[in-house]
N, C-alpha and C positions, 0 to 999 in steps of 0.2 A: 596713930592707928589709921589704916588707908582699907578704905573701901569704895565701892561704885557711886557714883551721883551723875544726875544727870550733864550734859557737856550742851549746853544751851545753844550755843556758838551752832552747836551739828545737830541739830533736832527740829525738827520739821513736822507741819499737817500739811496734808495734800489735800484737798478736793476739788473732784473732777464737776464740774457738769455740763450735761448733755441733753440741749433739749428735742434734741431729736428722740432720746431717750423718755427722760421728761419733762413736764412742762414748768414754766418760768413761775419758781413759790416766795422767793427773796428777793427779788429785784423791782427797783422800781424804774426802768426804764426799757423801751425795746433794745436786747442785748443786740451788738454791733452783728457777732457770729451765736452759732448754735452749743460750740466747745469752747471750756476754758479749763484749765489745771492752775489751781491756784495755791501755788506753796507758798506757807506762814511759816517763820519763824520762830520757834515755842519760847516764850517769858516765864510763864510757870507749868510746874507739876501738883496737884493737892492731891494726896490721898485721904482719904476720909477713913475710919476703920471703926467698925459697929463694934463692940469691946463684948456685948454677948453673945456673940454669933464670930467675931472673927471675920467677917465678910468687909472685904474691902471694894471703896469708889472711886476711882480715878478720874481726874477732869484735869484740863489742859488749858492754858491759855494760849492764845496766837496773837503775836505783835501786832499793834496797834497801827492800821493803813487809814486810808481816806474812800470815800465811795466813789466810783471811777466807772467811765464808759472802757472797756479792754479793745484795743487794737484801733480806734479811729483816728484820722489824721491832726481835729484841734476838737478843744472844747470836750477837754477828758473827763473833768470835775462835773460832776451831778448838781446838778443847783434844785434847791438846796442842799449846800453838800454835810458829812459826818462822818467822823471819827468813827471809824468802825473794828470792834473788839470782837474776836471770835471763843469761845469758849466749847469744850469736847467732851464729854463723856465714852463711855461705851456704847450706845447707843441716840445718843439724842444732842442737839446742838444747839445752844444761846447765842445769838448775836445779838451785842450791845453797841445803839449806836447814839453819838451825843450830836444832836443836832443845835442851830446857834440857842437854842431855846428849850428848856424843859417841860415837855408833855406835845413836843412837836408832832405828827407826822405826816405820812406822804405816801400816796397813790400807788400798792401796784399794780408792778403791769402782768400779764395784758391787763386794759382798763376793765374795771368788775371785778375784778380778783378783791378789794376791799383796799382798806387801809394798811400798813406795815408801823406797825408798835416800835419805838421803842427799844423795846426789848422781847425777841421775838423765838420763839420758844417753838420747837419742834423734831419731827423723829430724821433720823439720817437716813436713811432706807425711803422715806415719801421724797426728796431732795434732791440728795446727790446721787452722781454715778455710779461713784464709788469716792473711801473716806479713808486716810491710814493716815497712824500718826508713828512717826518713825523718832524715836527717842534714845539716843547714842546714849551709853554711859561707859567712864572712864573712871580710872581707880584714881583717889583723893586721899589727899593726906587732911586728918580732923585737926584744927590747931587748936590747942588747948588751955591757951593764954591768950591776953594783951599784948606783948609783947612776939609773939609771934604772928599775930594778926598780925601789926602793926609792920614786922617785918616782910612780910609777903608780902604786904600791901605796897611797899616801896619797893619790890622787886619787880613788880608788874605782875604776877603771877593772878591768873583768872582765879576768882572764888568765887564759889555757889555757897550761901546761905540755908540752911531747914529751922524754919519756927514750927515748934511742936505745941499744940493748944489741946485743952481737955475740956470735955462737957462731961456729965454723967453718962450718957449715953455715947461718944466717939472720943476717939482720939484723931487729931489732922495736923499730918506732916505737910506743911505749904515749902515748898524748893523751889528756888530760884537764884538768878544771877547776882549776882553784886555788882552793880554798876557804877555806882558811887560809894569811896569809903573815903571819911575823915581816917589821917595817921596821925598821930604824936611821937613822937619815936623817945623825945627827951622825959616825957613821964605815962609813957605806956600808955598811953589812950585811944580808941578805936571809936569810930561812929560810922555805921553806914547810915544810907540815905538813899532807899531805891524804891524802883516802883515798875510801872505798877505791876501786881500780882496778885493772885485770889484769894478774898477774904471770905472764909465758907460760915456762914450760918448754925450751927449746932445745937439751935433748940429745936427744927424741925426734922419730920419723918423723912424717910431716905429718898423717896421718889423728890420730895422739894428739894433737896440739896441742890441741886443743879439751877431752878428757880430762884431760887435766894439768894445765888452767888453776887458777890459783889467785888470793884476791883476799889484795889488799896496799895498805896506806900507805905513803907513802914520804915523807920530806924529804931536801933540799937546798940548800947555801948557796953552790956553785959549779959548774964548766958539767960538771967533768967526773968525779963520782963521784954516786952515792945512796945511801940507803941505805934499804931497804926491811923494812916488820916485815909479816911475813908471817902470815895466817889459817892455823892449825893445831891439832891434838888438845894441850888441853894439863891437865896432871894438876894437881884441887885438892884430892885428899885421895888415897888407896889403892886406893880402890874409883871413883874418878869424874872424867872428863876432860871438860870443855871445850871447844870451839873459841873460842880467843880466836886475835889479835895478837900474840903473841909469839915467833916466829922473827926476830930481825935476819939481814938481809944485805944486806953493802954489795958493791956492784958499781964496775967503772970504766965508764964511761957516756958520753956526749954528752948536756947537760939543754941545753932551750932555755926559753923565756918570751918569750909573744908577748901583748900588750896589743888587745884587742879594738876596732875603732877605729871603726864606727859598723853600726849596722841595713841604711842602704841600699847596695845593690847583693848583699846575700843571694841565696844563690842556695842552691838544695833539690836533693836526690838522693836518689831512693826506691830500694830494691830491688826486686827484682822479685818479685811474690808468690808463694810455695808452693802 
């Protein structure tokens, strides 16, 4: 069966800013210039969908960069520098960042502006320029076996993954790419191994979702369990925590695996901008 999913590979968030526009709310250093357009490449899709109401959440991940001075000649990296994870809603944006220590943080600028979290939670419209998230989808064939996994997988053929989770209150379709997949070809066995991508929270009310989110890898080698290692504080001596990867949890799930079946007939879908 073939239908649309997202085409990861051609999917993009754009954000502009402009502080001639507005003033410096993210950043912890004097930016080099006043413009920057900075396009991410999207890792995940989550929808979220309230099952009494039918009202669906969208949130977006953006590949994982480094925190960087834009345009200067040396000494690009921010000291101290972090891994920084962008996440999108329809209106409001989390930036997750992992610095060499858990519960770091750091000055922004201009100086007085306070501290920068962490993880740091705010509307797009106070921020940026402007914000679109431009998300290609391409018709996909669903493979419906092992054995056809495991076939495409050795053809090279790109696959996007959907784990489908339930609470009482949502259902959440999590899509993403498949970056790593174990093949077996002599006795049908399939294992992905990928990451990271949005692990959504679904005992809290709708406005937290977005707050709650968390990123996670996950594998699987059938339609209907996963098992997901989760980003979290984690202790490497007495005095000093981490955020790595190490929470396991397996859930019971619905996984699918849909084989990407050509370029044409793509078709784009922008948001609309902040």
């Amino acid at each position: 069966m073939s239908r649309p999913v997202c085409d990861f590979a051609r999917s993009f968030v754009t954000f502009r800013l402009d502080f001639e526009k507005k003033p410096p709310a993210t950043v912890s250093h004097q930016p080099p210039y006043s413009l920057n357009n900075a396009r991410i490449q999207l890792e995940c899709r989550c929808r979220i969908i309230e099952k009494q109401t039918g009202q669906t959440h969208t949130f977006v991940l953006g590949a994982s960069c480094k925190t960087e001075r834009v345009g200067v000649e040396r000494d690009i990296w921010t000291v101290p520098n972090a891994d920084f994870s962008p996440i999108f809603c329809a209106d409001r944006f989390l930036t997750v960042k992992t610095f060499p220590q858990a519960g770091m943080q750091v000055d922004l600028y201009p100086p007085g502006s306070g501290k920068q979290p962490e993880r740091q939670l705010g509307n797009i419209e106070d921020v940026f320029d402007s914000l679109h998230i431009d998300v290609v989808e391409c018709d996909a064939e669903e493979l419906s076996s092992p054995q056809q996994i495991v076939n495409a997988t050795l053809r090279n053929v790109p696959l996007v993954a959907e784990t489908e989770i339930e609470s009482a209150r949502y259902t959440a379709v999590i899509e993403y790419p498949v970056k790593t997949m174990n093949a077996n070809e002599r006795d049908a066995i399939y294992q992905t191994d990928t990451g990271p991508h949005l692990f959504p929270d679904l005992s809290c009310d709708p406005d937290d979702l977005l707050p709650r989110m968390e990123l996670a890898f996950s594998a699987f080698n059938r339609s209907e369990w996963t098992e997901f290692l989760v980003r979290v504080p984690t202790r490497i001596t007495e005095s000093a925590n981490v955020y790595h990867y190490s929470r396991s949890v397996r859930l019971d799930c619905r996984n699918r695996v849909f084989a990407l079946e050509s370029e044409h007939g793509a078709s784009i879908t922008r948001s609309p901008e902040a």
